[in-house]
C-alpha positions as CSV (number, residue, x, y, z in Angstrom):
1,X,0.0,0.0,0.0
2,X,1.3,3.5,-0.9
3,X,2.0,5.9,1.8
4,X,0.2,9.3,1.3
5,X,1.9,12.0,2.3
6,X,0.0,14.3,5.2
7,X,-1.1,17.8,4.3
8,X,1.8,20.0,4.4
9,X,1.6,23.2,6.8
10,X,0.0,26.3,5.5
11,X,2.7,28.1,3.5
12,X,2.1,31.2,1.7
13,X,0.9,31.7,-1.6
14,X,0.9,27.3,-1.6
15,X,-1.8,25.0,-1.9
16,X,-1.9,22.1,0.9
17,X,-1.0,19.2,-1.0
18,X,2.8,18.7,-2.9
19,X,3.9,16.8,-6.0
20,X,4.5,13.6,-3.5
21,X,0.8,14.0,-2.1
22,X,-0.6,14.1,-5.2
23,X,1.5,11.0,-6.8
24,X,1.0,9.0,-4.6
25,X,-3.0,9.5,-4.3
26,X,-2.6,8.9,-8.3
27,X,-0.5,5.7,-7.5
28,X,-3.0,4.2,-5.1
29,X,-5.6,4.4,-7.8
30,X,-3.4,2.8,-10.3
31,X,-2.6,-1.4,-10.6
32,X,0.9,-0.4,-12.6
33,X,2.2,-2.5,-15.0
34,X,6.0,-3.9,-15.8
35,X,7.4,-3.3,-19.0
36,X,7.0,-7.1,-20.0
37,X,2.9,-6.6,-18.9
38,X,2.3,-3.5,-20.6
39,X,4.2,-5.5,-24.1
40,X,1.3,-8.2,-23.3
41,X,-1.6,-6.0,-23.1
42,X,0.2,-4.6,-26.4
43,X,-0.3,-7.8,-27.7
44,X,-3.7,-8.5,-26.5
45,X,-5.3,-5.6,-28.4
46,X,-4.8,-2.9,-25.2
47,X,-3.4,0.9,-25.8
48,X,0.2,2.1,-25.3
49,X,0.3,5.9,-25.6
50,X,3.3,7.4,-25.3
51,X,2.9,11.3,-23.8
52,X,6.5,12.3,-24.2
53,X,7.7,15.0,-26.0
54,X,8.4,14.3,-29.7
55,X,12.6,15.9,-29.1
56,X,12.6,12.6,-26.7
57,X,11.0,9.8,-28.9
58,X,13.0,11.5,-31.4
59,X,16.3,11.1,-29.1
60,X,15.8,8.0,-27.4
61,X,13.0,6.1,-29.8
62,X,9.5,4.6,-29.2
63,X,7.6,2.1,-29.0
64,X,6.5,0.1,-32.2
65,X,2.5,0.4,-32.3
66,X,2.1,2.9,-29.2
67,X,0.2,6.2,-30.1
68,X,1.7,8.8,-29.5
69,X,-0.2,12.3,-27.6
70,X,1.6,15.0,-26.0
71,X,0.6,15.8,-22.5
72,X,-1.1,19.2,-23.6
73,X,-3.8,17.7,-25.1
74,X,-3.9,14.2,-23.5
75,X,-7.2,14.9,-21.4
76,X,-9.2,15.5,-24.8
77,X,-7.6,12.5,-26.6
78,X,-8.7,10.2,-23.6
79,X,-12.0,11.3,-22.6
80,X,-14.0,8.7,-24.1
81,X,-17.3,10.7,-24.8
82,X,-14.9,13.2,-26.2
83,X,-15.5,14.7,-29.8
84,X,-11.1,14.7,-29.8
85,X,-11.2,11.1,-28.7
86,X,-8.7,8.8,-29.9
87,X,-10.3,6.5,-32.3
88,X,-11.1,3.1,-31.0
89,X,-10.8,4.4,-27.4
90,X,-14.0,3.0,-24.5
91,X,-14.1,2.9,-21.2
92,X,-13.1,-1.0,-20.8
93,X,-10.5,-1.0,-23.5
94,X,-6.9,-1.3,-21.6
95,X,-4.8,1.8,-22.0
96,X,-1.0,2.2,-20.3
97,X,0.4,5.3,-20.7
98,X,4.3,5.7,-20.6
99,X,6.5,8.9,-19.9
100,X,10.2,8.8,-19.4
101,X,10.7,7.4,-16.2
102,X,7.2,6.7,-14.8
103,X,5.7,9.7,-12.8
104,X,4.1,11.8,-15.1
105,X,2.4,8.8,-16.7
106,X,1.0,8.1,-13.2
107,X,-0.3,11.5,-12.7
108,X,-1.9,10.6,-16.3
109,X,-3.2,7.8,-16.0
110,X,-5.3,8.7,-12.6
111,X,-6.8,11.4,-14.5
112,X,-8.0,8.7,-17.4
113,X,-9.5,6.9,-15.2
114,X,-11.3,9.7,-13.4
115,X,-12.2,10.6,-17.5
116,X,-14.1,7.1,-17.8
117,X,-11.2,4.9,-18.8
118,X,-11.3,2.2,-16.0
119,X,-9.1,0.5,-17.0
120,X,-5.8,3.0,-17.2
121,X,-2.4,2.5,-16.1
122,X,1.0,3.3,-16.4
123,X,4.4,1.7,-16.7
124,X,6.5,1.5,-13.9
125,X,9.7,3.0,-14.8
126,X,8.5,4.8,-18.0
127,X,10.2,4.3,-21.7
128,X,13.8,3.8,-19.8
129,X,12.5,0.6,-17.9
130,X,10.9,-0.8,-21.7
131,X,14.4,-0.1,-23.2
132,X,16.2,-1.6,-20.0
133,X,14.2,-4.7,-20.5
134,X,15.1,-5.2,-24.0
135,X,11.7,-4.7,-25.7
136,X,11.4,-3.2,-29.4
137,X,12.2,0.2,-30.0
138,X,12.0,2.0,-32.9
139,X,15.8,3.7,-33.6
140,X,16.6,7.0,-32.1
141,X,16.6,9.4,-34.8
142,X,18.7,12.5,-33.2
């Protein structure tokens, strides 16, 4: 079970919560998957959406098959009564996203799931734990 962090004192000009508090409320909601589990659920017709910036699928590769959205706009590509919804996207379809290392896609994938998709996730470790575990990439271009 994830530890949430407490409330932090009243500071000025802050909201209660920090970045900790609000990652690990998202990780709590979350059943994360390994690199080799997210290839699987590849496999078996689910999502992979890559939200990192183009200069860093450009730099480091992607993932063969995984759609990509940039963060910006990831809410209206994942609401799934959306008129910017990705095509084939519904609430039971299973959708990982993936970052770099595995935070921001957390933060993500709460919010997909509080959009209707109940079946989001993440990857633990992001794109770096995919390459570590010697799935396909697509070649680094930069």
């Amino acid at each position: 079970m994830t530890h949430i962090p407490e409330p932090r004192e009243e500071l000025s000009g802050l909201g209660p919560y920090g970045i900790e508090h609000l990652l690990a409320e998202s990780r709590e909601k979350l059943d994360r998957v390994s690199p080799q589990q997210a290839f699987e659920i590849q496999r078996d017709g689910g999502l992979i959406i890559d939200i990192r910036p183009e200069s860093d699928r450009l730099t480091h590769g992607a993932i063969p098959g995984a759609l990509t959205v940039e963060r910006i706009v990831l809410e209206w590509r994942l609401d799934p009564a959306g008129s910017h919804r990705l095509d084939g996207l519904h609430p039971q379809r299973p959708v990982v996203l993936v970052c770099n290392e595995g935070y921001a896609s957390s933060l993500a994938a709460a919010q997909a799931q509080e959009l209707g998709l109940a079946r989001a996730t993440d990857l633990a470790g992001g794109f770096r734990a995919w390459k570590e575990a010697g799935l396909p990439t697509t070649a680094a271009v930069a």
